[in-house]
C-alpha positions as CSV (number, residue, x, y, z in Angstrom):
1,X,245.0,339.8,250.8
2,X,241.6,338.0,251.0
3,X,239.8,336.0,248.4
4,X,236.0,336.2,247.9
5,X,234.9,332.9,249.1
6,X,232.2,332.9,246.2
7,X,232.2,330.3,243.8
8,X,235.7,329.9,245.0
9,X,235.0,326.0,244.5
10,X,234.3,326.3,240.4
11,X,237.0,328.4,239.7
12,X,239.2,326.0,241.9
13,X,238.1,323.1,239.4
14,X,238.8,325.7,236.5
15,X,242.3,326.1,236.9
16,X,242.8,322.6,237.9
17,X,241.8,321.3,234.9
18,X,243.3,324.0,232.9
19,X,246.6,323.6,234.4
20,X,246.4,319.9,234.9
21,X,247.1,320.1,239.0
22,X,245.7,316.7,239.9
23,X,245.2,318.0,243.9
24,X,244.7,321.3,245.5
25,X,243.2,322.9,248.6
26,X,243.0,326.6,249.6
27,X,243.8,327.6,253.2
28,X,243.1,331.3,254.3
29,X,243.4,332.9,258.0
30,X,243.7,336.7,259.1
31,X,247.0,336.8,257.8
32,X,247.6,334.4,254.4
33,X,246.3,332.6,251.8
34,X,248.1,329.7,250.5
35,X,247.3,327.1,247.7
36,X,248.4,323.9,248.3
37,X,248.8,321.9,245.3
38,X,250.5,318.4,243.9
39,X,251.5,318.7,240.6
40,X,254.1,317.3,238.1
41,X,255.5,320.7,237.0
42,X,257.6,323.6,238.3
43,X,256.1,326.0,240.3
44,X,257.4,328.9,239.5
45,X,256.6,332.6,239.4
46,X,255.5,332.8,235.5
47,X,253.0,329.6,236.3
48,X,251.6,331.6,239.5
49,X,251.2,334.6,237.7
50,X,249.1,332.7,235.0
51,X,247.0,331.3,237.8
52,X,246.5,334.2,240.1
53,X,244.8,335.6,236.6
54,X,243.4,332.7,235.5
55,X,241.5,332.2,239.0
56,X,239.7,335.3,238.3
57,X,239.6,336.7,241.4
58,X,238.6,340.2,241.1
59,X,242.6,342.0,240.7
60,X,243.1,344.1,237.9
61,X,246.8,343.6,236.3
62,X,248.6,345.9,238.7
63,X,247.0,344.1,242.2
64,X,248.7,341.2,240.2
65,X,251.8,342.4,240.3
66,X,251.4,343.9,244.3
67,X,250.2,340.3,244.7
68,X,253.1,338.9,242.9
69,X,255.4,340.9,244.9
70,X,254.5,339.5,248.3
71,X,254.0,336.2,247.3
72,X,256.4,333.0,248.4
73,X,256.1,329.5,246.3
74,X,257.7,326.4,248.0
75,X,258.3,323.2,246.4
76,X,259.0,319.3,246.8
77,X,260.6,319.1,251.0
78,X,260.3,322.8,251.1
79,X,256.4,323.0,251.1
80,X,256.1,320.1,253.0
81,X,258.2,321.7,255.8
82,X,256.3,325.4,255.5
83,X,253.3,323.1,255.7
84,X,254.1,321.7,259.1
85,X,255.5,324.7,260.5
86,X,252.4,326.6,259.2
87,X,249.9,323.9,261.4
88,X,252.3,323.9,263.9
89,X,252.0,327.9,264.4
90,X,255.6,328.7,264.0
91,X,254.6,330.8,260.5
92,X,252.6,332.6,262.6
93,X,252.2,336.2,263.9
94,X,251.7,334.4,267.6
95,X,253.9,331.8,267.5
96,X,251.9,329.1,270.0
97,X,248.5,329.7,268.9
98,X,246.1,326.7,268.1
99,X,243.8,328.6,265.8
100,X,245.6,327.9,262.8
101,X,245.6,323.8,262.8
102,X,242.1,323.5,263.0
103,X,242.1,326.2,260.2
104,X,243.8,324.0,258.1
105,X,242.0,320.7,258.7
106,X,238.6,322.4,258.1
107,X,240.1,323.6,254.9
108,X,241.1,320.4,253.5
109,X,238.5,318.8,254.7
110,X,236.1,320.9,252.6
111,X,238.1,320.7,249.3
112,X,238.5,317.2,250.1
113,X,234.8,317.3,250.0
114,X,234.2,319.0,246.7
115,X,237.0,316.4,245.2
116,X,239.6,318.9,245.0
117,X,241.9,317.2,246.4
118,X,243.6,312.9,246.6
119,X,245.4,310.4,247.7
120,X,248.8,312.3,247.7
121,X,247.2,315.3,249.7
122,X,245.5,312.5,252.2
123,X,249.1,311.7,253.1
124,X,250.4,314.9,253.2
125,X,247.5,316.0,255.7
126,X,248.2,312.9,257.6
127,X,251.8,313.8,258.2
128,X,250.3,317.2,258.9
129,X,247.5,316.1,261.5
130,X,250.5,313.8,263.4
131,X,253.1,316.6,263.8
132,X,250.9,319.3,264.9
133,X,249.3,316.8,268.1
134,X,253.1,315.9,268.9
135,X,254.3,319.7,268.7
136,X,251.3,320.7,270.7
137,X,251.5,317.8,273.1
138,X,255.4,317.2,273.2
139,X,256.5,321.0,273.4
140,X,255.5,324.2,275.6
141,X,254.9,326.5,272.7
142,X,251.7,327.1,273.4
143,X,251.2,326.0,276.9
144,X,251.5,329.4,278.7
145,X,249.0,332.3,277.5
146,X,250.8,335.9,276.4
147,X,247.0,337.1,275.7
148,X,246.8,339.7,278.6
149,X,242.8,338.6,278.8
150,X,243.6,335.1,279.3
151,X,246.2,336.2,282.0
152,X,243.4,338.1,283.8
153,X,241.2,335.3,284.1
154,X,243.9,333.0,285.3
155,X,244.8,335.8,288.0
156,X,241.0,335.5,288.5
157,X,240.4,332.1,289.1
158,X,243.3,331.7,291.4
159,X,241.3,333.6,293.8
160,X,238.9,330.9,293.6
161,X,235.3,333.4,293.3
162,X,232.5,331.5,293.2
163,X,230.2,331.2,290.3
164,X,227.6,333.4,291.7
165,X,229.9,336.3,292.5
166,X,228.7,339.5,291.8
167,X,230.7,340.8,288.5
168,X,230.6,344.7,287.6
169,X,231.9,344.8,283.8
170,X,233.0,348.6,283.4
171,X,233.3,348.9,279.7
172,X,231.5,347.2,277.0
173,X,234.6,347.1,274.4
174,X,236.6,343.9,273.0
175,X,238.6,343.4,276.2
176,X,236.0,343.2,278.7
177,X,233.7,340.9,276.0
178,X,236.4,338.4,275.8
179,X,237.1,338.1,279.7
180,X,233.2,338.1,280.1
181,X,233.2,335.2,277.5
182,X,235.9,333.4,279.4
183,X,234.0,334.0,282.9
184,X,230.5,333.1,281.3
185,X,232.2,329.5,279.8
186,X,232.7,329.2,283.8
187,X,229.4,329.6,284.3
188,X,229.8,332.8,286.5
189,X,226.2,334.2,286.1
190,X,226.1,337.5,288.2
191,X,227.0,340.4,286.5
192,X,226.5,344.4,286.1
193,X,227.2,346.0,283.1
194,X,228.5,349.7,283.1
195,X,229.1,351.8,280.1
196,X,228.9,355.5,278.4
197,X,226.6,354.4,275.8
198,X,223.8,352.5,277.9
199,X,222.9,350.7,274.3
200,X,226.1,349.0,274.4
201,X,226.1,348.1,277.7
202,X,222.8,346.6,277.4
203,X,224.3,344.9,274.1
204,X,226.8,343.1,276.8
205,X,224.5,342.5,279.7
206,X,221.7,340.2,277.6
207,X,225.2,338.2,276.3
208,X,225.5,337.5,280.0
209,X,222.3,337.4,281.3
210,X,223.2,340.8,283.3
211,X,222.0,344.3,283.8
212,X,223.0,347.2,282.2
213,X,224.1,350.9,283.4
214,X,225.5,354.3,282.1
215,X,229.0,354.9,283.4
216,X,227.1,357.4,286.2
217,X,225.3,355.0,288.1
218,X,228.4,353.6,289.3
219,X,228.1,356.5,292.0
220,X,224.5,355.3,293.2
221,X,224.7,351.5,292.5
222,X,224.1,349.8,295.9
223,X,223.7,346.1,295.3
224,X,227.5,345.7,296.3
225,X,230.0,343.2,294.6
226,X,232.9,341.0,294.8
227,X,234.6,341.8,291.9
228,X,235.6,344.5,289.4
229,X,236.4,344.1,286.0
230,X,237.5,347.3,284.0
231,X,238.9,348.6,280.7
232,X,237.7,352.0,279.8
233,X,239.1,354.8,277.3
234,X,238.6,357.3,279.8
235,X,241.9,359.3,280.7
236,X,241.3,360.2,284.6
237,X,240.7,357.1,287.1
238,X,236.5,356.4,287.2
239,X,237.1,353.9,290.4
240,X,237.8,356.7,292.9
241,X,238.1,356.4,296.6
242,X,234.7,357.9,296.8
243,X,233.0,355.9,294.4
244,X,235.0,352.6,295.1
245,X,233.7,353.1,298.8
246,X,229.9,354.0,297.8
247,X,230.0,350.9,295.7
248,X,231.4,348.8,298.7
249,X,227.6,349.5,300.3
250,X,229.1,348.7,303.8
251,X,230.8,345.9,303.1
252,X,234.3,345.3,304.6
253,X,236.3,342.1,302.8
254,X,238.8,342.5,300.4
255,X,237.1,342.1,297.0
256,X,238.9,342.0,293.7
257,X,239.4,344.5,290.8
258,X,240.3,343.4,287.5
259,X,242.0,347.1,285.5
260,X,242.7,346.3,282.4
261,X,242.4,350.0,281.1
262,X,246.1,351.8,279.7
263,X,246.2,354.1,282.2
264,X,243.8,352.6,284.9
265,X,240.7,353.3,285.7
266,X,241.4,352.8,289.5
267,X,243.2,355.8,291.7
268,X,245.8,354.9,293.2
269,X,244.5,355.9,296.8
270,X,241.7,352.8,296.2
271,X,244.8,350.6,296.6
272,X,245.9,352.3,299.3
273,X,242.6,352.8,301.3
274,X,241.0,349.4,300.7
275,X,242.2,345.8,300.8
276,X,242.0,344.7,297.2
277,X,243.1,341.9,295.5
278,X,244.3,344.0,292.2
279,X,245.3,342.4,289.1
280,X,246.3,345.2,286.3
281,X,247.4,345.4,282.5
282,X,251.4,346.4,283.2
283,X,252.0,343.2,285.2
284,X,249.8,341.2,282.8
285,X,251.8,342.6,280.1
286,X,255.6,341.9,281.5
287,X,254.1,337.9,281.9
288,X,252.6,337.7,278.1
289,X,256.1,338.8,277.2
290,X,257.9,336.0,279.5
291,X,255.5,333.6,278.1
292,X,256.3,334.8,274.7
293,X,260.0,334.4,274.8
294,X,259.2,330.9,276.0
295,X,257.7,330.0,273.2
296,X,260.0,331.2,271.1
297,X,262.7,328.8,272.7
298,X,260.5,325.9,272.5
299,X,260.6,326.4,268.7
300,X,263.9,324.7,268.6
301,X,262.0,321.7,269.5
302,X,258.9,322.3,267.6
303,X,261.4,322.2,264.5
304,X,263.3,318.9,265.6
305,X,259.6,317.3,265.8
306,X,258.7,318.7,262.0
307,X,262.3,317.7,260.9
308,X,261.4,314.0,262.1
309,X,258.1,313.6,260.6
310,X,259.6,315.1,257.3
311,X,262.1,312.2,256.8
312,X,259.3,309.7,258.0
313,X,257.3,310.6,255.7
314,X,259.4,310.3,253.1
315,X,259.9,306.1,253.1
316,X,256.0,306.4,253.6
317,X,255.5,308.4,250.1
318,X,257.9,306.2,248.2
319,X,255.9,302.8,249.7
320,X,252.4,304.3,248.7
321,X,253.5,305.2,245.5
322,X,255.1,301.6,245.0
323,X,251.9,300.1,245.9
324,X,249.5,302.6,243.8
325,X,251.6,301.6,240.7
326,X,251.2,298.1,241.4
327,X,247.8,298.2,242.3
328,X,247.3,297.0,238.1
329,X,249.9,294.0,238.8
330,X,246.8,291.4,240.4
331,X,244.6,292.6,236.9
332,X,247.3,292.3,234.6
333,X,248.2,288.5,236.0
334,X,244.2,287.5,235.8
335,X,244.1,288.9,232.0
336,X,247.3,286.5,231.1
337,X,245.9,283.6,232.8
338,X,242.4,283.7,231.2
339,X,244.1,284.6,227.8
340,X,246.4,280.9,228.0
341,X,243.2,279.3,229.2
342,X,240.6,280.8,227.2
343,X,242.5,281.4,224.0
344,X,246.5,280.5,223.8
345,X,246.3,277.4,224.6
346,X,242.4,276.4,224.5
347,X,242.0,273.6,222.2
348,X,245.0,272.0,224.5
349,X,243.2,272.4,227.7
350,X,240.1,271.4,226.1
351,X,241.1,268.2,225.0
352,X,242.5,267.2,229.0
353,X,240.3,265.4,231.5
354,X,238.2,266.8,234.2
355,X,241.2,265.4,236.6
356,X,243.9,267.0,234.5
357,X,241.9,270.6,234.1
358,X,241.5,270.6,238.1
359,X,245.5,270.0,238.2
360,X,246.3,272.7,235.8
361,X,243.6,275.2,237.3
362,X,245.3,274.3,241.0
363,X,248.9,274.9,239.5
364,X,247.1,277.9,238.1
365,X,245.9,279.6,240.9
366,X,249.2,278.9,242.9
367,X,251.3,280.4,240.3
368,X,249.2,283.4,240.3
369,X,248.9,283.8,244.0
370,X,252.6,284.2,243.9
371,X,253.4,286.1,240.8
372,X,250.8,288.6,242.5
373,X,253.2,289.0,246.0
374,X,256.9,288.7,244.2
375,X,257.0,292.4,242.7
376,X,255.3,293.7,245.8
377,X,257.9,292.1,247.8
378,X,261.1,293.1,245.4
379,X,259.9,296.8,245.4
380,X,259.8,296.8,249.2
381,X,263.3,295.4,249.4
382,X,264.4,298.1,247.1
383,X,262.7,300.9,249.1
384,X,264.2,299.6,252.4
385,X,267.6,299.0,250.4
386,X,267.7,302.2,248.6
């Protein structure tokens, strides 16, 4: 499901008014959308219902109910902890993945910004900031890729090309734009784009500062290279022997091809022929699921990390909320000490001398200094002692 971003803010002010939530922030990615909300009443499924439709979000009664269906509410330690495992990627479909934490800071950060959300959500994302850096820093979730593109390039730069290699990108689709991204970030600035539709290829090739070619001219292109990066929909090989040596234009050191295409688009007599340093998607593939299994086992300590930051935080809430209700405590004392001076007992402390008035305002202020820090102290005692 995805929310229309527009005027998402007003009606995010609507319903927290009308159902009295005094925080709330709304996260979405490619694959949720959560509310996150404090609030001193049950959150249950009649009171989502009621504020699915009262956010007016375009579903008719039945998209509800689909809605309604799918839906998961968490409350008290049990949000907290889907929180944490949420920015710590374990909720995800890729377990490991970073995308998600900044995700979630941006979003609070912007209903932070609109005055969405408080002092009790500050805390929360505090907790939340702290054990996502640990997870990410302290565990190996999301050290080693499984992205089969990222693999490539890592295959890639332990071959140690130069930056000015010369790069022929056959195919213009998503794969070869993402290594081509990775490769341009490196500053690799050489490249040759090859595709069936010239428009795309040309699309590609300004990105990178290339030139651009239909598919054919890979029979006639003479400008030679030092690496081949393919990924192609095409069914028979397009890197033949004959076309692998024409492209070589002479040249006799091992170069490099990248074949990223299911099957690949080199024949198998290239490999054979040539020296080639060939990196190709099966391999890739039986490395992203290594790496994936990995990070599955280093979940066990992703969830110790999130257990121990959940009973942290804990103390932490009970102390801020101690000090928030005593935060009156310094006002209340004042209002009692001007009320003896200034009306109580006034005609008494008018009737002392200057002397006398400077004792009693000295005793005063003493008295109050300390009357200010004895309930603070007490309540802390308790909190340690409870």
């Amino acid at each position: 499901m995805v929310i229309c971003q527009e005027n998402l803010t007003d009606k995010l002010r609507r319903v927290k008014l009308q159902f009295d939530i005094p925080e709330i922030f709304y996260l979405a990615t490619c694959n949720r959308v959560e509310f996150i909300m404090a609030a001193n009443r049950v959150i249950d499924s009649d009171f989502t219902e009621r504020f699915i439709e009262t956010l007016d979000i375009g579903l008719c009664s039945e998209h509800v109910g689909i809605f309604m269906q799918g839906a998961s509410v968490y409350e008290d330690n049990e949000a907290l902890n889907h929180l944490l495992r949420t920015s710590c990627s374990l909720e995800s479909m890729i377990v490991g993945e970073k995308e998600i934490f900044p995700q979630m800071r941006k979003a609070y950060e912007s209903c932070r910004e609109e005055g969405l959300t408080g002092d009790y959500l500050r805390m929360v994302m505090n907790t939340v900031v702290k054990t996502a850096k640990e997870v990410y820093t302290n565990t190996n979730i999301s050290r080693n890729p499984i992205s089969v593109v990222s693999l490539a390039y890592r295959k890639l730069k332990d071959l140690h090309l130069c930056t000015n290699a010369r790069v022929l990108i056959i195919g213009a689709g998503e794969t070869n734009r993402n290594i081509s991204k990775y490769l341009q970030k490196h500053k690799f600035s050489n490249f040759a784009v090859f595709n069936r539709t010239l428009s795309k290829a040309k699309q590609l090739a300004e990105d990178l500062g290339g030139e651009a070619y239909t598919l054919d001219a890979l029979k006639t292109y003479n400008k030679g290279f030092d690496a081949i990066i393919t990924c192609t929909s095409c069914v028979e090989p397009i890197i033949t022997a004959e076309v692998y040596k024409s492209l070589l234009n002479g040249e006799t050191d091992k170069k490099t091809i990248v074949d990223l295409a299911v099957p690949n688009d080199t024949a198998p007599e290239v490999l054979t022929t040539f020296p080639v340093n060939f990196i190709e998607v099966h391999s890739l593939n039986e490395v992203a699921k290594n790496n994936l299994q990995e990070r599955y086992q280093e979940q066990v300590h992703a969830e110790k990390i999130i257990e121990q930051n959940i009973s942290e935080f804990l103390p932490i809430l009970k102390q801020r909320r101690i000090e928030v209700a005593m935060r009156e405590v310094p006002e209340k004392i004042k209002e009692i000490r001007n009320t003896a001076i200034n009306s109580v007992f006034a005609e008494e402390v008018q009737g002392m001398d200057q002397q006398s008035r400077e004792i009693l305002e000295k005793v005063m202020n003493y008295m109050e200094k300390k009357y200010i820090s004895v309930p603070m102290i007490m309540a802390k005692e308790i909190l340690i002692n409870s």
